[in-house]
Backbone as CSV, one residue per row, in Angstrom:
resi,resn,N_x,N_y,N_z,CA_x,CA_y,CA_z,C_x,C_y,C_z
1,UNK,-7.432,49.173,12.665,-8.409,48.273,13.222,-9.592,48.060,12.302
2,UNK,-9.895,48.910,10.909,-10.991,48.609,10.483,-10.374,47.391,9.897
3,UNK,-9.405,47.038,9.680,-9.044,45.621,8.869,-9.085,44.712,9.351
4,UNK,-9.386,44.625,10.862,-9.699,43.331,11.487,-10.747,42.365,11.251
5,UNK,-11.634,42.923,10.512,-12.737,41.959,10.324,-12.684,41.145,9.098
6,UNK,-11.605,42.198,8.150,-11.115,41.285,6.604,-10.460,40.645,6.738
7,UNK,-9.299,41.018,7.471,-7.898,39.949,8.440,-8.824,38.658,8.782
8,UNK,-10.039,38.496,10.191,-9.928,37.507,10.209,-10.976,36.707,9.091
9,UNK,-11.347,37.309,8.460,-12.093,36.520,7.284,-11.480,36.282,6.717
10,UNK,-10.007,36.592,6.313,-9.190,35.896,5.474,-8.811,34.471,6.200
11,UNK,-8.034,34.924,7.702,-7.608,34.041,8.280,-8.533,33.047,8.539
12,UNK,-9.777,32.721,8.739,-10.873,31.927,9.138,-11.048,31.019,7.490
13,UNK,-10.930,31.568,6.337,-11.166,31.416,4.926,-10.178,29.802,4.381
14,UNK,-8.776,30.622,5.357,-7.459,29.944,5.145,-7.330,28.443,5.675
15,UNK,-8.110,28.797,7.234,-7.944,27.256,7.988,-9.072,26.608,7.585
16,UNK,-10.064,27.166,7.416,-11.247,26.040,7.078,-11.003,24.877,6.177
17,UNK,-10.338,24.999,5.244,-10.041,23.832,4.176,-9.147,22.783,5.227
18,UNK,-8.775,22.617,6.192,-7.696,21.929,7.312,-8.873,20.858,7.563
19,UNK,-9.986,21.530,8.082,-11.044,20.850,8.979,-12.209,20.582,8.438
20,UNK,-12.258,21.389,7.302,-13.602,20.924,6.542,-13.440,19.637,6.044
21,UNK,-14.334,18.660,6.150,-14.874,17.921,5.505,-14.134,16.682,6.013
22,UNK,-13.983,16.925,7.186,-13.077,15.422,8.357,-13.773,15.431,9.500
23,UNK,-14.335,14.042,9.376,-14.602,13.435,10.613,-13.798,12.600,11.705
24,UNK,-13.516,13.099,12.782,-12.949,12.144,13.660,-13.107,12.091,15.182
25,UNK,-12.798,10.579,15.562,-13.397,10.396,16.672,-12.925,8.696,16.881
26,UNK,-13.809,8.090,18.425,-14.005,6.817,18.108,-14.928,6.364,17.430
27,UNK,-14.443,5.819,16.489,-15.563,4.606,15.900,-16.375,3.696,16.747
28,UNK,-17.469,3.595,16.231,-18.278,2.049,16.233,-17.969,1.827,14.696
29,UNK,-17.958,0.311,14.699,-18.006,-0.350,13.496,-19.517,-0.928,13.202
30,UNK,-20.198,-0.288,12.046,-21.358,-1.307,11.956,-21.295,-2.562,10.784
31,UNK,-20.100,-2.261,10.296,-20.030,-4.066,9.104,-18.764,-3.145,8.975
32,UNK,-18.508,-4.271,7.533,-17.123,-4.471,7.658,-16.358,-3.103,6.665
33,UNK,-17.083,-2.040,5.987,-17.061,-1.058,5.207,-18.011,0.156,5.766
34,UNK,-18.215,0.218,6.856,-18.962,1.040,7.640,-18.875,1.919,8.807
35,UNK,-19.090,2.752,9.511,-18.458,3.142,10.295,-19.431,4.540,11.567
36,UNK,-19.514,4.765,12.060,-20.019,5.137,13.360,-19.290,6.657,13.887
37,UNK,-19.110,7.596,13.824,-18.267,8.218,14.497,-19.497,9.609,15.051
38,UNK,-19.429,9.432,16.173,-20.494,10.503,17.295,-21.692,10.710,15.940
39,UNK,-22.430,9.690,15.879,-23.708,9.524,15.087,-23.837,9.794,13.575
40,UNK,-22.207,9.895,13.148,-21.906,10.538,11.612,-21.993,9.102,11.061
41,UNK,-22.585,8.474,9.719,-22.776,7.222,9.380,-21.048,7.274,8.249
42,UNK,-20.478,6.734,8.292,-18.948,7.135,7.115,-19.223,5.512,7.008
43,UNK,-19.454,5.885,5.047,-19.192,4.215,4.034,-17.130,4.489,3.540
44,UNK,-16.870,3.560,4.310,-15.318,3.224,4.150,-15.107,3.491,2.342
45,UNK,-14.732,4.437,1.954,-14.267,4.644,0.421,-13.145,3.894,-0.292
46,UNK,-13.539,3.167,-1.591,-13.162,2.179,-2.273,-12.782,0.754,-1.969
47,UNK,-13.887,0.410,-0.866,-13.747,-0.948,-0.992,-15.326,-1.581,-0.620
48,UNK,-15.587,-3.158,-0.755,-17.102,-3.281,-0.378,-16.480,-4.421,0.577
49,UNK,-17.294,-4.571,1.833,-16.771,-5.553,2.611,-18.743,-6.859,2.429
50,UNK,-17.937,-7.509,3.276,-19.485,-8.563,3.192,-20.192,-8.342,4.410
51,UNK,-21.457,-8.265,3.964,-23.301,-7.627,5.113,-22.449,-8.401,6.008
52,UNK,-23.239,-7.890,7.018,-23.105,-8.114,8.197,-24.016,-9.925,8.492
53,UNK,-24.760,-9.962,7.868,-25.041,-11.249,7.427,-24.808,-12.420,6.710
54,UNK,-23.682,-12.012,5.756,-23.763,-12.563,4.546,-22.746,-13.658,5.362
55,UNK,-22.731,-14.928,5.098,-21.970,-15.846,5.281,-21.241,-16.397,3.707
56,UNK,-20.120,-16.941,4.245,-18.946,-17.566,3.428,-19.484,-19.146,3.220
57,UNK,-18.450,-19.718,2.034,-18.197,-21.177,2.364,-19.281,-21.813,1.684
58,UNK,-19.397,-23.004,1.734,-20.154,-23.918,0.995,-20.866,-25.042,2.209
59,UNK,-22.287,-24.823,2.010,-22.766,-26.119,2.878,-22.651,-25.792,4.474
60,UNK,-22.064,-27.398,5.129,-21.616,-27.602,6.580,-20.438,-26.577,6.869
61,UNK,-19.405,-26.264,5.931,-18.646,-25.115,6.214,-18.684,-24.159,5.841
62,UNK,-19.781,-23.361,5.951,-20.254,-22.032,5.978,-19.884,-20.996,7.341
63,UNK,-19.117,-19.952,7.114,-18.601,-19.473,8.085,-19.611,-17.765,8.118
64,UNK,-19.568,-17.196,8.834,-20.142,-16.184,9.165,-19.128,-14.451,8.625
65,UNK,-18.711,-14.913,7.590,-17.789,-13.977,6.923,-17.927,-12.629,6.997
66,UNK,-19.464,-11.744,7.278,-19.885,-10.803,7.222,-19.590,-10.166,8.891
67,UNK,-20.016,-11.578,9.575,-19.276,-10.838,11.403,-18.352,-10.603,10.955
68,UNK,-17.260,-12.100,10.674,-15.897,-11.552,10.686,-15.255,-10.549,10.236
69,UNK,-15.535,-10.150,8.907,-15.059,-9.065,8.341,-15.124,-7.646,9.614
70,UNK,-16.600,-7.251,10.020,-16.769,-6.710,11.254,-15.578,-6.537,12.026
71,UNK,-15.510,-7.922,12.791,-14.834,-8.180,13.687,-13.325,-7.654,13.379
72,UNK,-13.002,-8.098,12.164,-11.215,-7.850,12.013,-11.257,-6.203,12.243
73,UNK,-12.385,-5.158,11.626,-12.056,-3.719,11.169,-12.281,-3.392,12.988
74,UNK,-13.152,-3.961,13.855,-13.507,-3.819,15.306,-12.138,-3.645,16.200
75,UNK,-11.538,-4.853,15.571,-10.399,-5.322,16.188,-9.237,-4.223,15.675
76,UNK,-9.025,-3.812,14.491,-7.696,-3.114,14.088,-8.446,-1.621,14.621
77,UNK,-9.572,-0.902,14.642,-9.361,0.499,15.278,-9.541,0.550,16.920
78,UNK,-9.975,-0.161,17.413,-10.443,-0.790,19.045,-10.821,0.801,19.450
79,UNK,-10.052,1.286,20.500,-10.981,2.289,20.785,-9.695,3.280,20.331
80,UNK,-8.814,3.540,19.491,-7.793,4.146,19.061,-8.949,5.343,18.025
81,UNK,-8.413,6.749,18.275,-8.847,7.714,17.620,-9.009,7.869,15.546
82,UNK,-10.004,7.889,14.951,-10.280,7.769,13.927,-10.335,8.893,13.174
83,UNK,-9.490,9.076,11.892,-9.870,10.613,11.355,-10.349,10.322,9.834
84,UNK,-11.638,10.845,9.539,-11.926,10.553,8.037,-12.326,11.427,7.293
85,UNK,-11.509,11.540,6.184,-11.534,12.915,5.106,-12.764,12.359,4.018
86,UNK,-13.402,13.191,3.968,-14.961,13.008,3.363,-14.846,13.464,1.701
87,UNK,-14.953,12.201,0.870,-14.675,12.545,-0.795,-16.330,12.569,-1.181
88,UNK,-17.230,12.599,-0.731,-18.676,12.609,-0.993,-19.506,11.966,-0.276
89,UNK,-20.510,11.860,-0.605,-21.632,11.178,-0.222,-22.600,9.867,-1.213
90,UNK,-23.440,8.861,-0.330,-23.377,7.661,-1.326,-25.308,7.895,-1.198
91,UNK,-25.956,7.370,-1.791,-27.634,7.524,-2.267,-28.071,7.360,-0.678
92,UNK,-27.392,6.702,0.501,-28.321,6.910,1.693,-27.826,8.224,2.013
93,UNK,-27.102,8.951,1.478,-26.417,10.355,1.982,-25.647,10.158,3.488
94,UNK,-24.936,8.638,3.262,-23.588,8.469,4.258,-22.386,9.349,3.966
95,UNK,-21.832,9.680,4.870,-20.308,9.936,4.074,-19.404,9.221,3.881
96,UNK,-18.892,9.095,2.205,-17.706,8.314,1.579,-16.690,9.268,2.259
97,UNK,-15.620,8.108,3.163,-14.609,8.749,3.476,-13.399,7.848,3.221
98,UNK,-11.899,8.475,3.123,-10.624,7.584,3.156,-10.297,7.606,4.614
99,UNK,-10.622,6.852,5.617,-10.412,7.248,7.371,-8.568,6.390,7.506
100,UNK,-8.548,6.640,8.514,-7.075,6.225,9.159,-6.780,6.723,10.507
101,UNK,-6.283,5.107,11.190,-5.783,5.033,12.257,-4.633,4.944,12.108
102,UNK,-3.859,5.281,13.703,-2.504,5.309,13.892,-1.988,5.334,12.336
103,UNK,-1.889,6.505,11.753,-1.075,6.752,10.192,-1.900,5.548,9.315
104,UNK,-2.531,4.560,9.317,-2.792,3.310,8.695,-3.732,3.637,8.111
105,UNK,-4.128,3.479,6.728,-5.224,3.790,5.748,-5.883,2.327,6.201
106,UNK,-7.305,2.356,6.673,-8.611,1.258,7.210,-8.849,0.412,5.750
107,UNK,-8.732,1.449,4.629,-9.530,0.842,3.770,-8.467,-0.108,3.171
108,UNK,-6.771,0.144,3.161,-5.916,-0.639,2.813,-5.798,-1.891,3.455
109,UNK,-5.510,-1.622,4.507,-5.489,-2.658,5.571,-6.550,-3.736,5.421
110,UNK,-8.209,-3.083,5.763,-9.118,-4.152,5.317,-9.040,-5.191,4.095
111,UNK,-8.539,-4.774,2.886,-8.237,-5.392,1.752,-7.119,-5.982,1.875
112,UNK,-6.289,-5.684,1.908,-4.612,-6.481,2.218,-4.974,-7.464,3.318
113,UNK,-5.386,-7.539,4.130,-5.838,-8.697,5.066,-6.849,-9.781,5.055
114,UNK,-7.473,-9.224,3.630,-8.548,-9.752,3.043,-9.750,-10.142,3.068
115,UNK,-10.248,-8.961,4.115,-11.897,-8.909,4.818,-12.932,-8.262,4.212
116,UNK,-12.189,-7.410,3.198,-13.021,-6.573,1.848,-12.334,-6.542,0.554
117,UNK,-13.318,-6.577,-0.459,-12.395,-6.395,-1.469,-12.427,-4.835,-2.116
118,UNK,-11.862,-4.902,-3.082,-11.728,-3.250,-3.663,-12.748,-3.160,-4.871
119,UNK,-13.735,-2.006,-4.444,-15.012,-1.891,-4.919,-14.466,-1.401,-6.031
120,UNK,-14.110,-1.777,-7.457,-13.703,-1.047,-8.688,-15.004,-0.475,-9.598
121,UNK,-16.279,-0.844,-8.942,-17.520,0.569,-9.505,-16.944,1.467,-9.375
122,UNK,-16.364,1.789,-8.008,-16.092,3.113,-7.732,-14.481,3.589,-7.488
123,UNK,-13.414,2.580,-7.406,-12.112,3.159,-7.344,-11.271,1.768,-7.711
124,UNK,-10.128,2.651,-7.902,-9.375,1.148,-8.208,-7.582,1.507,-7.316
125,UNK,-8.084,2.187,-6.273,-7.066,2.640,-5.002,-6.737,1.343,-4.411
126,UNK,-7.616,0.024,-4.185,-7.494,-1.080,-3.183,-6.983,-2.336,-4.107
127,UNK,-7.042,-2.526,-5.613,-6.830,-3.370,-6.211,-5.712,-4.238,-5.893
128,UNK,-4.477,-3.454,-5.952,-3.160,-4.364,-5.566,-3.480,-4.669,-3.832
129,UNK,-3.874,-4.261,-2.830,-3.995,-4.980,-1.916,-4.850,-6.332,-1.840
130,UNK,-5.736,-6.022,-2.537,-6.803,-7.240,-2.795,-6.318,-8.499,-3.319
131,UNK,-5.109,-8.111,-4.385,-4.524,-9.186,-5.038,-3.183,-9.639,-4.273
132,UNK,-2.948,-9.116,-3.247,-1.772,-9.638,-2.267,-2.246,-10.169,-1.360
133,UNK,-4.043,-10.189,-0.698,-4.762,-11.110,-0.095,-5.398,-12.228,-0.242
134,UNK,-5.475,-11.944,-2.320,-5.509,-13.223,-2.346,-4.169,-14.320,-2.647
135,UNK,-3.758,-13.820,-3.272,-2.522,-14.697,-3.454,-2.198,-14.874,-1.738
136,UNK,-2.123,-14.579,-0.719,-1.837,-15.363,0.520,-2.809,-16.016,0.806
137,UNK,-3.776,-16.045,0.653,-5.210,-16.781,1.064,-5.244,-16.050,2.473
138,UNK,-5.836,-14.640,2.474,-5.913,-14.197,3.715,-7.327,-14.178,4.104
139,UNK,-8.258,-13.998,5.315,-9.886,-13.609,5.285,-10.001,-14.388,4.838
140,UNK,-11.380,-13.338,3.293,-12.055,-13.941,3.119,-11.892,-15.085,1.752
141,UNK,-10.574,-15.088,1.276,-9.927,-15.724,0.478,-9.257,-16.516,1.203
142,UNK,-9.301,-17.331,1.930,-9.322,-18.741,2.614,-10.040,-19.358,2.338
143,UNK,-11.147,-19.255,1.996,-12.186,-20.077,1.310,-13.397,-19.996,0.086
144,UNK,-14.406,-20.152,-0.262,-14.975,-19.942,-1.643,-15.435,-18.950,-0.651
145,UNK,-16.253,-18.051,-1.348,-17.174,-16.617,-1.231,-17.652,-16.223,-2.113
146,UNK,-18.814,-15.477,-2.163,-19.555,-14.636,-2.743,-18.710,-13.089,-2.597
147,UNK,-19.302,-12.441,-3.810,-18.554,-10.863,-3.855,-20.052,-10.034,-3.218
148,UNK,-19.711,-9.404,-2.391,-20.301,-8.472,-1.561,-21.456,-7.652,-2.432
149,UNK,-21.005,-7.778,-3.189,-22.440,-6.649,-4.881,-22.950,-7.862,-5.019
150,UNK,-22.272,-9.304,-5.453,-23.019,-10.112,-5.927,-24.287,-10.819,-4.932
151,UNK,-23.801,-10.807,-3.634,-24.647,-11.296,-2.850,-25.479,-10.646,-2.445
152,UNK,-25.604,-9.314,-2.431,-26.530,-7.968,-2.502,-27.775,-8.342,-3.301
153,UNK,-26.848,-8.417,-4.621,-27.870,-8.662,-6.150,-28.852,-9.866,-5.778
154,UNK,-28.458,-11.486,-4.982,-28.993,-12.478,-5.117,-29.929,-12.203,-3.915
155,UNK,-30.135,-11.384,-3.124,-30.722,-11.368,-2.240,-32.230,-10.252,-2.822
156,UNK,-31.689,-9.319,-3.242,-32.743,-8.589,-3.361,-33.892,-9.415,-4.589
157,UNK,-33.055,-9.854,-5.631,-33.931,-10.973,-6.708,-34.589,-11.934,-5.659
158,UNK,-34.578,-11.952,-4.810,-35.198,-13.294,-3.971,-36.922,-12.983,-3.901
């Protein structure tokens, strides 16, 4: 019995790497690369979606691209359970995570459907989905757009 306390410090040592550093739960979505889970802020890892403001399009057909994007990631986790493995943290000290529903990587899906593109500052995991959304003209490649950094950039120069 004196080994019980090394036993379970081993055993406690062993599972922690299982659970460390995963968040999961239901989501809220707050934009389209963002994410909510019981007050944990998680930035969707390797891709940038468009502000929650930022609109699409040119002129009279200017569409609200930044809801939508929202809306599609709202729509694909609904209230279905969210699990996100945490690769760091970003300068607001959010957590960068790779999350996934029902088996489905969020951040693939978002790009392959074409509501974000694949942030290559920081990874180049989303690239071929990005380029199979655009070649269908899916999202936000249905029409002209701004890139999510670029419209960042033109806003803050304002």
């Amino acid at each position: 019995m004196r080994f019980a306390p090394f036993l379970f410090a081993i055993g406690l040592a062993i599972c922690v790497p299982a659970w460390a550093g995963t968040v999961q739960g239901q989501a809220s979505v707050i934009d389209g690369d963002t994410l909510d889970i019981d007050g944990t802020r998680i930035r969707l890892h390797g891709i940038d979606a468009p502000e929650r403001h930022q609109r699409c399009g040119i002129s009279e057909e200017e569409w609200a691209c930044g809801r939508a994007s929202a809306n599609a990631l709202a729509s694909r986790i609904g209230r279905r359970w969210v699990t996100c493995k945490e690769l760091g943290r970003d300068r607001y000290r959010r957590i960068i995570a790779s999350c996934m529903v029902d088996g489905i990587d969020i951040e693939s899906w978002m790009a392959r459907n074409g509501w974000a593109l694949a942030y290559r500052r920081y990874s180049m995991d989303y690239v071929t989905d990005e380029d199979d959304a655009r070649r269908s003209g899916q999202g936000l490649w249905a029409g002209p757009f701004m890139a999510p950094w670029d419209w960042r950039q033109a806003r803050r120069a304002r």
